[in-house]
C-alpha positions as a LaTeX table, in Angstrom:
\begin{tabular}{lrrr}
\hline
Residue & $x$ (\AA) & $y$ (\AA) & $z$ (\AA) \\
\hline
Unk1 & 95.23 & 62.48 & 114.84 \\
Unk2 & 95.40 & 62.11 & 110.94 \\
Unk3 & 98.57 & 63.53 & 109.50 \\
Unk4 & 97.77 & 64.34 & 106.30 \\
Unk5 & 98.25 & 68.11 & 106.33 \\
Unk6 & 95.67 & 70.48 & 104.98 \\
Unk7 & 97.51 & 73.88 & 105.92 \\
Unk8 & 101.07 & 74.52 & 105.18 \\
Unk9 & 103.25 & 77.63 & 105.81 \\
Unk10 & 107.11 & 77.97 & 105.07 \\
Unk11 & 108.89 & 81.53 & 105.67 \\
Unk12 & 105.14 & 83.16 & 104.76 \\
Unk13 & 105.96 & 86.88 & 104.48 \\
Unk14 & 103.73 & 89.96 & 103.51 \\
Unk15 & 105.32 & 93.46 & 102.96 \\
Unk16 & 104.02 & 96.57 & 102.11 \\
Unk17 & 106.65 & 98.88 & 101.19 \\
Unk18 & 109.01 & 98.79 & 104.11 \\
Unk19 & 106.61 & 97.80 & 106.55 \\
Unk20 & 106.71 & 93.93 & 107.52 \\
Unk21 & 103.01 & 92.77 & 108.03 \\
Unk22 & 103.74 & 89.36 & 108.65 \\
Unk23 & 107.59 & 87.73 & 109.37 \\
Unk24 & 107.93 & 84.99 & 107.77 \\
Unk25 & 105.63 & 82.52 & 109.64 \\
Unk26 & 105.72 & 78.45 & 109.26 \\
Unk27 & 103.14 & 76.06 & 110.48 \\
Unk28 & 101.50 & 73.13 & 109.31 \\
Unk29 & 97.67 & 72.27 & 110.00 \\
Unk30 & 96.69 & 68.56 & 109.69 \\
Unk31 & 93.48 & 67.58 & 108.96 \\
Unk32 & 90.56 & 67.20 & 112.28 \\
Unk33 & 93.18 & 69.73 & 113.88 \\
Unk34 & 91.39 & 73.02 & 115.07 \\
Unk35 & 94.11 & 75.91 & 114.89 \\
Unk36 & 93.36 & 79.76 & 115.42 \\
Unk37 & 95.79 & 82.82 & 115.22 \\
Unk38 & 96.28 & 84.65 & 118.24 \\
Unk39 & 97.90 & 87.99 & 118.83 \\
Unk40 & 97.73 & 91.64 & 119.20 \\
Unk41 & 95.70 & 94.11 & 116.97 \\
Unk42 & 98.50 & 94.64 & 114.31 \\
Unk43 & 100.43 & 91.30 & 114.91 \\
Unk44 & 99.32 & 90.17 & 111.04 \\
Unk45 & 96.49 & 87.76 & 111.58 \\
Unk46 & 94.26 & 89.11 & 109.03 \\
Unk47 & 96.86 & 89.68 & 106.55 \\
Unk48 & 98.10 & 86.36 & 107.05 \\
Unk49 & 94.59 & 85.02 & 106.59 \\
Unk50 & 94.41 & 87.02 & 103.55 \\
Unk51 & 97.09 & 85.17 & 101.96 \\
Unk52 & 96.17 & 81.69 & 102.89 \\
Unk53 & 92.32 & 82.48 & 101.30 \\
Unk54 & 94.24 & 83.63 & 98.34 \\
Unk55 & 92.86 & 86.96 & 98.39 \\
Unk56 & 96.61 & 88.77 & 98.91 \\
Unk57 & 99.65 & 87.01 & 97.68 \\
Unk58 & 102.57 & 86.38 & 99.81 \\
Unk59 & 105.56 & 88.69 & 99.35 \\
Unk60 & 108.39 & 85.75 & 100.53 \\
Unk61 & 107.29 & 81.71 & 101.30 \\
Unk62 & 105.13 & 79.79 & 100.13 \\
Unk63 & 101.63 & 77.86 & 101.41 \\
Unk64 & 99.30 & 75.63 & 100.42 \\
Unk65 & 95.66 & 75.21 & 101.47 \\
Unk66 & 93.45 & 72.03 & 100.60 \\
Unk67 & 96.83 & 71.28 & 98.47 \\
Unk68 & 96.76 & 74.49 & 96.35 \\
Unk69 & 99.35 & 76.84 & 96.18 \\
Unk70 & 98.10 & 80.14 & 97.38 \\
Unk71 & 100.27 & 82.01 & 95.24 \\
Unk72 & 99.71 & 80.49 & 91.84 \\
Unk73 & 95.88 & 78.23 & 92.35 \\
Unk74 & 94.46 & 81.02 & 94.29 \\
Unk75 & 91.20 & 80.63 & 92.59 \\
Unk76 & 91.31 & 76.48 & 93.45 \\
Unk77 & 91.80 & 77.71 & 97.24 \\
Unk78 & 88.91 & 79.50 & 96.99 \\
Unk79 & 86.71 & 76.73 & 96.16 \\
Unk80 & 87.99 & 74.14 & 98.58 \\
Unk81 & 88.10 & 76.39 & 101.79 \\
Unk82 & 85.20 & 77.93 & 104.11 \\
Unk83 & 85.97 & 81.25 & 105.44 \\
Unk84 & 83.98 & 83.30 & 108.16 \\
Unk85 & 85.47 & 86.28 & 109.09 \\
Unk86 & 84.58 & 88.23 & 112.71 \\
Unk87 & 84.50 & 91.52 & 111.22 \\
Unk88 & 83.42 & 92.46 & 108.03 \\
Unk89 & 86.71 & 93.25 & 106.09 \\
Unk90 & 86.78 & 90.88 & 103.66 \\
Unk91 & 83.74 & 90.86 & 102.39 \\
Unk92 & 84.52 & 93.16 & 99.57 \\
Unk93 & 87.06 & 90.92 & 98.38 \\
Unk94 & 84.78 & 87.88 & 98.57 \\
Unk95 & 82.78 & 87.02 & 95.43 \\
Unk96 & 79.60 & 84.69 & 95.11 \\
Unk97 & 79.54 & 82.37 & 91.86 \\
\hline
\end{tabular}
C-alpha cells in the first residue's frame, strides 16, 4: 500500500449554532486506499463530505484533500477531486466550468 496520503483529517468539526454536526473527526486516506463513511442518518457524513469537497468550511480542524487545504484552497480541491453523490443534495452547490 502506498503511503503517501491523499485525505487528511485532524479534530474536523462542523457546528451550526449549538448543534454539533460533526465531532471533531481525524483520519488519514492514503492513496489506492478505498475508504467510505458509515453511520446513521444524522451521524454527519454528508456534512463531513461537504467540508472535505470544500463546499462548507470546517468550524474547528483542519484537512487537506489532493494536498489542498479545504479551508483556505477550496477552489484547488475542487479541481483535483471527483465527487458522486447518492442523492441529489449537492448538486446545487456544484458548478460546471
Amino acid at each position: 500500500m502506498n503511503n503517501e496520503k491523499v485525505i487528511t483529517a485532524k479534530d474536523l468539526t462542523r457546528k451550526f449554532g449549538d448543534f454539533v454536526a460533526v465531532d471533531h473527526i481525524s483520519f488519514e486516506v492514503a492513496k489506492g486506499e478505498i475508504f467510505g463513511f458509515l453511520g446513521a442518518n444524522g451521524a454527519g457524513k454528508t456534512t463531513a463530505m461537504k467540508m472535505l469537497i470544500g463546499i462548507s468550511k470546517p468550524t474547528e480542524g483542519k484537512a487537506t484533500v489532493a494536498g489542498f487545504d479545504v479551508k483556505t484552497h477550496s477552489e484547488q480541491v475542487k479541481k483535483n477531486i471527483g465527487y458522486m453523490s447518492q442523492k441529489f443534495s449537492l448538486y446545487d452547490d456544484l458548478t460546471m466550468k
